[in-house]
C-alpha positions as CSV (number, residue, x, y, z in Angstrom):
1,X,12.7,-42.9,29.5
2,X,15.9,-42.0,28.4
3,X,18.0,-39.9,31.0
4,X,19.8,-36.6,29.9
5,X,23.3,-35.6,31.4
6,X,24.7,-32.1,32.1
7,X,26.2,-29.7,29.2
8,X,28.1,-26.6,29.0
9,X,26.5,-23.6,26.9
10,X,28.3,-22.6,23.5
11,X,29.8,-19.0,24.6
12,X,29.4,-17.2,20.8
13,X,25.5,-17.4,20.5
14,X,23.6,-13.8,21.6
15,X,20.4,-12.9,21.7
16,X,19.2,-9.3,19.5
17,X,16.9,-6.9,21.0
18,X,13.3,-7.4,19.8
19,X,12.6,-5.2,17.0
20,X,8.7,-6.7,16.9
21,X,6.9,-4.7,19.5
22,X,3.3,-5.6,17.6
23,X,3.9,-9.0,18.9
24,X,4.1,-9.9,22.7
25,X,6.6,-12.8,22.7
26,X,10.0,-12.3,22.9
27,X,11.7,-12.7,19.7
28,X,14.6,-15.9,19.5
29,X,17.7,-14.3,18.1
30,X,21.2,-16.4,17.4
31,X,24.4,-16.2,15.4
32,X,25.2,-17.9,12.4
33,X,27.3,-21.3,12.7
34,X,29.2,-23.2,9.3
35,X,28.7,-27.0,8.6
36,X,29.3,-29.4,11.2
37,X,33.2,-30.3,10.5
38,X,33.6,-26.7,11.3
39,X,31.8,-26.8,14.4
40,X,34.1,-29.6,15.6
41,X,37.5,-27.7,15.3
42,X,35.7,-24.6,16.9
43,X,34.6,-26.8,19.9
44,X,38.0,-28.4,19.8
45,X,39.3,-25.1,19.8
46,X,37.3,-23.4,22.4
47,X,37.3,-26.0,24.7
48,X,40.7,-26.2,25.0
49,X,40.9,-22.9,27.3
50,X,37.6,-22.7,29.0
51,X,36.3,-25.8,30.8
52,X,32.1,-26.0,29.7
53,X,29.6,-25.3,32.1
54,X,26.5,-27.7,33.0
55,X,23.7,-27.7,30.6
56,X,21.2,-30.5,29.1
57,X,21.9,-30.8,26.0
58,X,22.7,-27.5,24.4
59,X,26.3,-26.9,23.2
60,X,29.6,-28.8,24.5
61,X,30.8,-31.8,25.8
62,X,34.2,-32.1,27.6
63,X,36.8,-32.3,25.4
64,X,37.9,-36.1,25.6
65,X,33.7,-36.4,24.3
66,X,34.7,-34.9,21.3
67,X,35.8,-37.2,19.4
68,X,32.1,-39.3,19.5
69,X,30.0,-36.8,17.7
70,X,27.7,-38.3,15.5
71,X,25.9,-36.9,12.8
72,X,22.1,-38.1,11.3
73,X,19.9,-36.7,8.8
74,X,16.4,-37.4,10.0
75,X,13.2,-37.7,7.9
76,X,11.1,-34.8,8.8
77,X,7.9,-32.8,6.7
78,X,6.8,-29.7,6.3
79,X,3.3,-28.4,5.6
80,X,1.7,-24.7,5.3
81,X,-1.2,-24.6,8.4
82,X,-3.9,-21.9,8.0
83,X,-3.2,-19.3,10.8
84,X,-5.8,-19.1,13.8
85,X,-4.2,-17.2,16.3
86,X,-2.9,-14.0,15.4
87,X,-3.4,-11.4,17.5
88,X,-3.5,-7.8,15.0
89,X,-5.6,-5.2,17.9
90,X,-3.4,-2.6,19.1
91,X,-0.9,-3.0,16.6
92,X,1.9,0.0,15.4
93,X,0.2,-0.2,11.9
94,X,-3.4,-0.7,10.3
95,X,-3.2,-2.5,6.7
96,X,-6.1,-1.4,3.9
97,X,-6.5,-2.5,0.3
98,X,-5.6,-5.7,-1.8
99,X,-3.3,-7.5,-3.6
100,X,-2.5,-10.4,-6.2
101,X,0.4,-12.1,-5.9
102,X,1.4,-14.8,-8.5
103,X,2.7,-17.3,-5.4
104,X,0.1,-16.6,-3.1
105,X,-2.5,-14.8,-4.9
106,X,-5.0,-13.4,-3.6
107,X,-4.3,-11.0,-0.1
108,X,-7.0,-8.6,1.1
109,X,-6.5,-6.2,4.6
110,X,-9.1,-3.6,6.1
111,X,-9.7,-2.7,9.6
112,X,-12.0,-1.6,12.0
113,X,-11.6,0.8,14.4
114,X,-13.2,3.2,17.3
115,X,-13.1,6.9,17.0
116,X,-12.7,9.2,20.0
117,X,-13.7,13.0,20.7
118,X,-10.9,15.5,19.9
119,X,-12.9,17.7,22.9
120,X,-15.4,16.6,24.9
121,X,-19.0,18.7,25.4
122,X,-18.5,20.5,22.4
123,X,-20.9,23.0,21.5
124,X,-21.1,23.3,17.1
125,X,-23.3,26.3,18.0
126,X,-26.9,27.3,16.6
127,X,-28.5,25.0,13.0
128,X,-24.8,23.6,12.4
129,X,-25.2,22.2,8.9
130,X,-22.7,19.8,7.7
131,X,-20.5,21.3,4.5
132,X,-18.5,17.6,3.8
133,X,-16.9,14.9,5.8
134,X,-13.2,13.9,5.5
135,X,-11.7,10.9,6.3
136,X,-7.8,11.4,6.6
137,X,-5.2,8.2,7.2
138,X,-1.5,8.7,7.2
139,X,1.0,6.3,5.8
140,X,3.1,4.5,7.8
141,X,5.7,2.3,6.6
142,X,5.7,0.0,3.2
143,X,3.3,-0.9,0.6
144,X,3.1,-4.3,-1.2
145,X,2.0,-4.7,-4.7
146,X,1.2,-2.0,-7.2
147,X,-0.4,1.1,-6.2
148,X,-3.6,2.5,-7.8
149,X,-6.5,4.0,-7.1
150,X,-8.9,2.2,-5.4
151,X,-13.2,2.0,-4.7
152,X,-13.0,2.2,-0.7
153,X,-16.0,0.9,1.6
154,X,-16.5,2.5,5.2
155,X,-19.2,1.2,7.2
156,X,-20.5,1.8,10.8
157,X,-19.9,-0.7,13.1
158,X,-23.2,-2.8,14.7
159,X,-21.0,-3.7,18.0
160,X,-18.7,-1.4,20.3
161,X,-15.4,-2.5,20.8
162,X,-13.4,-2.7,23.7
163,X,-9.9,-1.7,23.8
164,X,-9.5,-4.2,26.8
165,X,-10.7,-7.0,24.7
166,X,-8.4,-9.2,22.3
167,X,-8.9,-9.6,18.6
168,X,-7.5,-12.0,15.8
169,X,-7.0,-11.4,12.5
170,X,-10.3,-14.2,11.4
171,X,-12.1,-11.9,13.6
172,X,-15.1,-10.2,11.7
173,X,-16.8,-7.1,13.2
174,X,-20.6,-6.7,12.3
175,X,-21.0,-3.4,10.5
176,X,-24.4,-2.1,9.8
177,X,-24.3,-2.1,5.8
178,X,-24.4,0.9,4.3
179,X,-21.3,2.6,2.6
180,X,-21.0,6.1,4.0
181,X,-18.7,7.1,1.1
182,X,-19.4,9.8,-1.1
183,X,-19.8,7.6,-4.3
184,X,-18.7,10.7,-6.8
185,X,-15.5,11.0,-5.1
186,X,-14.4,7.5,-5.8
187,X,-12.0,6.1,-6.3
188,X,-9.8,6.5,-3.6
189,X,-5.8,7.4,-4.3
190,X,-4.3,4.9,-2.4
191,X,-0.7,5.6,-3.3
192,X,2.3,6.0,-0.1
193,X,4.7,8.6,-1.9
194,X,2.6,10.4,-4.4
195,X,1.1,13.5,-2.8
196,X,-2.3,14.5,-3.3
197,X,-4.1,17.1,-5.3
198,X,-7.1,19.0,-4.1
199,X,-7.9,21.8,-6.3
200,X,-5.1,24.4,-5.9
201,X,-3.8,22.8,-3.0
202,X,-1.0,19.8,-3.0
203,X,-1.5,17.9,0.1
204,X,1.6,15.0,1.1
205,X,0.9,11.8,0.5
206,X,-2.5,10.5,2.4
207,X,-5.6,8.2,2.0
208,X,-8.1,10.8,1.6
209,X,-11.9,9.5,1.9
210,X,-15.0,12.2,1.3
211,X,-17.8,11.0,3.3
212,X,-22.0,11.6,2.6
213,X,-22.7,14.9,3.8
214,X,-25.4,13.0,5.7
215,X,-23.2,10.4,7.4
216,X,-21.7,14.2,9.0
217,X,-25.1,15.5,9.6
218,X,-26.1,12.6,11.6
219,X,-23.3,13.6,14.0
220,X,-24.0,17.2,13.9
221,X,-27.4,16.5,14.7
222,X,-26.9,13.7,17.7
223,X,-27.7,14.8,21.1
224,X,-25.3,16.9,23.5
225,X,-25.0,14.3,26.1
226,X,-23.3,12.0,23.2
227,X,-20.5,14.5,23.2
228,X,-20.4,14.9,26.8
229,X,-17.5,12.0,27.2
230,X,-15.9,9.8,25.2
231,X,-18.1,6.8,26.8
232,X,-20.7,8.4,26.0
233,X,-19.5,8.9,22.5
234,X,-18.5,5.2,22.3
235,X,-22.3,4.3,23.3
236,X,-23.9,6.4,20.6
237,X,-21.0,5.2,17.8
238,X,-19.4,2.4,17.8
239,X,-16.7,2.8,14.9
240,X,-16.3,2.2,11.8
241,X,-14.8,-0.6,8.7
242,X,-12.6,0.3,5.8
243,X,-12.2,-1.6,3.3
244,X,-11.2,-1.6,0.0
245,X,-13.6,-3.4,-3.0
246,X,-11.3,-3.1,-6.1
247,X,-10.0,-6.7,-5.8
248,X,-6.0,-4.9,-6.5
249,X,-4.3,-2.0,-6.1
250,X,-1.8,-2.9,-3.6
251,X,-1.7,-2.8,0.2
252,X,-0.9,0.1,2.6
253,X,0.6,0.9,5.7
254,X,-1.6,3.4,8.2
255,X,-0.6,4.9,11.4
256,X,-3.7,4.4,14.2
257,X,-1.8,5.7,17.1
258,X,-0.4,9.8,17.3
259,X,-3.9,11.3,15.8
260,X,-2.4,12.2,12.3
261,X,-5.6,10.2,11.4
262,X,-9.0,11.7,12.1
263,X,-12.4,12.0,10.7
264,X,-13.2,15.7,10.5
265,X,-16.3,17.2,10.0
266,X,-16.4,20.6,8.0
267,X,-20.1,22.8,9.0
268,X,-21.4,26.2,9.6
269,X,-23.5,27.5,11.8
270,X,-25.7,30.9,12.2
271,X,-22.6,32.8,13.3
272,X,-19.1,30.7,11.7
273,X,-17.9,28.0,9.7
274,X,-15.2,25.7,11.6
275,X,-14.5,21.9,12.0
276,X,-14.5,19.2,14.3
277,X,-12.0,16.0,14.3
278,X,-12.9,12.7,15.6
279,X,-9.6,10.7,15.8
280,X,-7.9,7.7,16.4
281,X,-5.0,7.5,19.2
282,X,-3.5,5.1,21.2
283,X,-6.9,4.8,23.4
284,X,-9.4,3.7,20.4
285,X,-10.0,0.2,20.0
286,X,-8.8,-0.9,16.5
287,X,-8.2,-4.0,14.9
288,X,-6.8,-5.3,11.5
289,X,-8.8,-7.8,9.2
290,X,-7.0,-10.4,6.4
291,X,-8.7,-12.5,3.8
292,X,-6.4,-14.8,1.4
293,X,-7.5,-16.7,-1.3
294,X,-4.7,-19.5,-2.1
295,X,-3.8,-20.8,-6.0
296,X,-2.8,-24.3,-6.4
297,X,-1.2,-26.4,-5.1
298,X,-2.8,-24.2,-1.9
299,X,-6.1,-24.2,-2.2
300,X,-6.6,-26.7,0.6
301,X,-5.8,-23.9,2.7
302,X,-8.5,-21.6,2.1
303,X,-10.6,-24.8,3.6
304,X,-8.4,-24.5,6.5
305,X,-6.8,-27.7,5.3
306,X,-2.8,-28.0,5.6
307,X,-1.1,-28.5,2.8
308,X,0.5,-31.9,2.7
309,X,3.5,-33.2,0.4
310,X,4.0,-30.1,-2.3
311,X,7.7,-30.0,-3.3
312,X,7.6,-26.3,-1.8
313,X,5.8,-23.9,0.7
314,X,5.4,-20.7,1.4
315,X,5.0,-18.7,4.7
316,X,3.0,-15.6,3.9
317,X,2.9,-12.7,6.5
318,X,-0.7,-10.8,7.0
319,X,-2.0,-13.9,8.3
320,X,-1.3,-15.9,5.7
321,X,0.3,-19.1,6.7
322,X,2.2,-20.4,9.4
323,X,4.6,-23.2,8.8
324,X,4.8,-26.6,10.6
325,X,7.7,-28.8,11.0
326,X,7.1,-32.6,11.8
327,X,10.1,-34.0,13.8
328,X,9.1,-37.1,14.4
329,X,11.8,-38.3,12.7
330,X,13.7,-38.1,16.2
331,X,11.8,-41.1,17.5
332,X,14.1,-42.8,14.8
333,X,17.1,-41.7,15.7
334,X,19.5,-44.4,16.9
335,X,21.4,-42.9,20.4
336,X,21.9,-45.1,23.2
337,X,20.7,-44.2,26.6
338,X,22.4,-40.9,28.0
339,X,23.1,-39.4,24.5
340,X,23.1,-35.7,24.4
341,X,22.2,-33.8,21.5
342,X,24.6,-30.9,21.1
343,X,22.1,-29.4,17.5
344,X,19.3,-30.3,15.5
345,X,19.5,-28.1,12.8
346,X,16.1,-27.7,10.1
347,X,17.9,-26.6,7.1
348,X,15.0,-24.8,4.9
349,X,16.3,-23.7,1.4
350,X,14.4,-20.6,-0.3
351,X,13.2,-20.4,-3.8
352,X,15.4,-18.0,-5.9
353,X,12.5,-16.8,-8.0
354,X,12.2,-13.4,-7.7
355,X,8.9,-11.9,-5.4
356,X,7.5,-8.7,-5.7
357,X,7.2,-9.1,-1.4
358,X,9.8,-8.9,0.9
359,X,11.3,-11.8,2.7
360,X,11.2,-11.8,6.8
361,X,14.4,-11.1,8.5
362,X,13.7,-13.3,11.3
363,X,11.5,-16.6,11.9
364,X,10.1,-18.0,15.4
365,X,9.2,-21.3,16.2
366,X,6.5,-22.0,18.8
367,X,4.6,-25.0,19.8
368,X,1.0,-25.5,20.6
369,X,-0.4,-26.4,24.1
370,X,-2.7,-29.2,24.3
371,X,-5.1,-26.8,26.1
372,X,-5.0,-24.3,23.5
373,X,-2.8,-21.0,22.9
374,X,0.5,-21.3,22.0
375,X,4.6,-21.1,23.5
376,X,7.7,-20.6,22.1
377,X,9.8,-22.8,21.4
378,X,12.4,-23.6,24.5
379,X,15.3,-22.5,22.9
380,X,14.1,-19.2,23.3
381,X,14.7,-19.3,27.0
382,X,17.6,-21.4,26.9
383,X,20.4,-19.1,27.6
384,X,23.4,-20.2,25.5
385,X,21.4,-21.6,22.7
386,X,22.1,-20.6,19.1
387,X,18.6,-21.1,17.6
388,X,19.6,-18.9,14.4
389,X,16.3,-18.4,12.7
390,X,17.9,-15.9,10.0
391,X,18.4,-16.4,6.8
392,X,21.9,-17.8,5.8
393,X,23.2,-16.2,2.7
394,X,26.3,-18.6,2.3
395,X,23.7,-21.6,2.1
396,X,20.8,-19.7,0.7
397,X,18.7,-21.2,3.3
398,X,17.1,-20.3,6.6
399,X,18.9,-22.6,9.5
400,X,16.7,-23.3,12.4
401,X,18.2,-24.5,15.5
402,X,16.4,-27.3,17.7
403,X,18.6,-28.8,20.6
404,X,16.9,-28.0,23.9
405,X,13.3,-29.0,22.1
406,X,15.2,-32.5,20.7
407,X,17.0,-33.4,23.7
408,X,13.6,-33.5,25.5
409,X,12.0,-35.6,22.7
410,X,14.6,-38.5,23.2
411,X,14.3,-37.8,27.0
412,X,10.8,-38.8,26.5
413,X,9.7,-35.2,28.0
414,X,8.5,-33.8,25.1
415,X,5.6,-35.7,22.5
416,X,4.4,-32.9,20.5
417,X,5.8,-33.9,17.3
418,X,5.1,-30.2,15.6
419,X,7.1,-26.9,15.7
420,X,5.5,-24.4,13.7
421,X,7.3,-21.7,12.4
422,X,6.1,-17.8,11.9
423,X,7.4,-14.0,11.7
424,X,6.5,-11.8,14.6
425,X,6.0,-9.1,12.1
426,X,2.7,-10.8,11.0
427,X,0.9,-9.0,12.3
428,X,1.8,-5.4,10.5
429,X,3.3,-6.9,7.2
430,X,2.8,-9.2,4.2
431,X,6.3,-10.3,4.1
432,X,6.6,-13.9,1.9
433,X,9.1,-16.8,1.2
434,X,9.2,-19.4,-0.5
435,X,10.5,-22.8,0.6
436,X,12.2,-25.6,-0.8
437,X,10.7,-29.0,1.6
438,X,12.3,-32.5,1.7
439,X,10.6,-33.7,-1.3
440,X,12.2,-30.8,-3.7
441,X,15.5,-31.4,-5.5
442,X,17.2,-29.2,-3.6
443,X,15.6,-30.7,-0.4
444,X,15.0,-29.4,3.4
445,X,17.3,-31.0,5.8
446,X,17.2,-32.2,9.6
447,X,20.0,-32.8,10.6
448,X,20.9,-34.3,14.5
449,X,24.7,-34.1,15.8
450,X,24.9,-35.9,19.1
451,X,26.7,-37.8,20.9
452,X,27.2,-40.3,24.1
C-alpha cells in the first residue's frame, strides 16, 4: 500500500452557494485554473509568502518540492450509463409534454400528483350538478423544444401516494385507464408566453385542461365524510397522471407548490352557482415521470446498456444520462512510493454544434457504494480543493478536478475505478451537452501532476 504524506491546501479555490435546492447533495463548486506551467509560477509565487498547511494530497508542496512536479496523461474512457437513481418527488418544478431532439431524440415528461381540499367539510348545498371541470397549471420557468398544441391524457391514479415516501424518475404509478379529458376540447395549448383565449376573455399564459363533466360529477356526488379531511379525501382519491400523447410539442415547466395550480369544479345547486378548487401545495405528494428513446449510436441505452467506445457522448438532463469516467488509468501511473498528487484533471471538450437545449452550468461527480445509493465525490468535502466542474470557455471544455479521489487510488484506499458525472438540476430540467471522449480528434484528457 502506498503511503500518502501531508499537503497544504491551494488558498484561491471557493466553494459557490448551492443554487440546486431540487437536489439534496451539496453542490462542488471551484475556480478556474490555466495549464499546468501556469500553475507552477503561481505555486512558486504563492508559496513564497505563505508557508502551506498539512493536507493529503490536494494542492502544494513546500517550495524546495517544486521543482519535481511531474506531469502524465493517463488513458481513461468515458461511457453514457442509463440513469437509475434520480430522485424527481418534491421537486420546485413538474415537467409535461415531449420533445425530439436531433442528438438525443426522443424525450417525454408527465407527472403524477395528489390533490388536496381547498376547505375541508364543505357543503356544495342541495342536487349540486357539475357545469365543467378545469384543470389549471402555471408555468414555471423554461421550455425546451418547439411549442404547440398538444392531445393531453389525465388519468386517476390506482395507488395513493405518500408524501413521506421517495420516488425516481423510472418510477411508474398505476392509473386506472380512462382519460377524464373532455375529448372536444383537445388539443391542449401548451405554450409558456402566449396567453390564452377563452371566448371574450384573455387569460396569461396557462395549461388549461377541460375535464368530462362526469369526471366532476363523481366528486360532486361522493359522500360527505370524503370531504371531511384531507385523509379522508386522500382515501377516496388518490391523484391523478398528466401526460401528454402528441409525440412533440415541446416540454414545459409547471409550478406544484404555492396553489396557483388547482382543479376546480364549476356547479350549481337549487339556490347558486359557485366553484370548488382542489389544489396542489407544498403538502400533496407529486412526482415527475421521464421516458427517452435514444438514436444511434445510443440505442444501447434504451436497453439500459452503456454506451461503450463512440467518439462522443452526451449527458442529457430529465433523466437522461449520466456520465461515467473510468480512471483506471491511475493504476498505470508510474510514482514511487510517497508521491503526492497535487491534480488529476478530466479535461472534457464540448461539441460546438449548435443545440436547441441548454448546456448545464455546473457538473458533479459522485461515486457509487458497493451497497447501493450513491456519494459525492471527496473533493466535495475537501476544503481547499478546486474541483472546477464548470465549463471553461478559454479551452472550450469542461475541467473536472480529481486530487483527493486519485491520491487515495495510488494509496490503495480507493478501488472503485468509476466517477460518474451528472447535473443537480436533473431533476427539473432537460439541459444537454455534448462531449468530445478520448477516441475523438479533439480527444478527452486525464491528465495527473504529482510529484515525490
Amino acid at each position: 500500500m502506498r503511503g500518502g504524506r501531508s499537503l497544504t491546501a491551494f488558498i484561491y479555490p471557493y466553494f459557490l452557494p448551492n443554487l440546486a435546492a431540487e437536489n439534496p447533495h451539496q453542490l462542488m463548486r471551484s475556480s478556474n485554473f490555466a495549464q499546468v506551467p501556469l500553475l507552477i509560477a503561481l505555486l512558486l509565487s504563492y508559496s513564497s509568502c505563505r508557508k502551506p498547511e498539512g493536507n493529503v494530497g490536494l494542492a502544494l508542496q513546500p517550495q524546495e518540492e517544486l521543482l519535481a512536479l511531474r506531469t502524465d496523461t493517463l488513458s481513461f474512457s468515458v461511457s453514457m450509463v442509463a440513469v437509475d437513481s434520480l430522485r424527481t418527488d418534491e421537486r420546485s418544478r413538474l415537467l409535461l409534454g415531449s420533445t425530439i431532439d436531433p442528438i438525443s431524440g426522443l424525450t417525454e415528461a408527465w407527472f403524477s400528483s395528489e390533490l388536496r381540499l381547498s376547505q375541508t367539510s364543505f357543503d356544495f348545498g342541495e342536487a349540486p350538478t357539475c357545469d365543467s371541470v378545469i384543470l389549471v397549471l402555471k408555468h414555471n420557468g423554461p421550455s425546451y423544444g418547439l411549442n404547440f398544441s398538444q392531445q393531453l391524457r389525465v388519468e386517476l391514479l390506482a395507488d395513493t401516494m405518500s408524501f413521506d415516501s421517495s420516488y425516481y424518475a423510472a418510477d411508474v404509478l398505476p392509473t386506472m385507464g380512462e382519460n377524464q379529458v373532455d375529448p372536444s376540447r383537445q388539443p391542449v395549448q401548451m405554450h409558456p408566453i402566449n396567453p390564452l383565449y377563452v371566448g371574450p376573455d384573455t387569460l396569461t399564459a396557462q395549461v388549461r385542461i377541460m375535464m368530462k363533466p362526469s369526471f366532476g360529477q363523481d366528486i360532486l356526488d361522493a359522500d360527505s365524510i370524503v370531504f371531511s379531511s384531507n385523509a379522508e379525501w386522500r382515501k377516496w382519491f388518490k391523484g391523478i397522471s398528466v401526460r401528454s400523447e402528441s409525440g412533440g410539442g415541446g416540454i414545459v415547466s409547471l409550478e406544484p407548490n404555492a396553489g396557483v395550480s388547482y382543479l376546480r369544479v364549476h356547479y350549481h345547486n337549487t339556490t347558486d352557482t359557485t366553484s370548488y378548487d382542489l389544489v396542489m401545495n407544498s403538502n400533496a405528494g407529486r412526482v415527475t415521470h421521464f421516458r427517452h428513446v435514444w438514436p444511434a449510436p445510443f440505442t444501447s441505452l434504451n436497453d439500459s446498456i452503456p454506451t461503450e467506445g463512440t467518439d462522443q457522448v452526451v449527458l442529457l438532463g430529465a433523466g437522461g444520462s449520466y456520465l461515467r469516467l473510468d480512471l483506471s488509468g491511475l493504476d498505470s501511473l508510474q510514482a514511487p512510493e510517497g508521491a503526492v498528487i497535487n491534480r488529476a484533471e478530466v479535461i472534457l471538450p464540448t461539441d460546438l454544434s449548435p443545440s436547441k437545449l441548454l448546456r448545464p452550468n455546473f457538473l458533479t461527480a459522485f461515486l457509487k457504494r458497493e451497497s447501493g445509493g450513491i456519494e459525492l465525490a471527496p473533493e466535495a468535502t475537501s476544503p481547499g480543493v478546486a474541483y472546477d466542474g464548470s465549463y471553461n470557455t478559454e479551452r472550450g471544455a469542461y475541467v473536472l478536478n480529481f486530487p483527493v479521489y486519485a491520491q487515495r487510488r495510488l494509496n490503495g484506499e480507493e478501488l472503485r475505478p468509476y466517477v460518474y458525472l451528472y447535473s443537480e438540476l436533473s431533476s427539473v430540467s432537460l439541459e444537454q451537452v455534448v462531449f468530445n471522449t478520448p477516441e475523438s480528434a479533439v480527444p478527452a484528457q486525464f491528465v495527473v501532476t504529482w510529484s515525490q
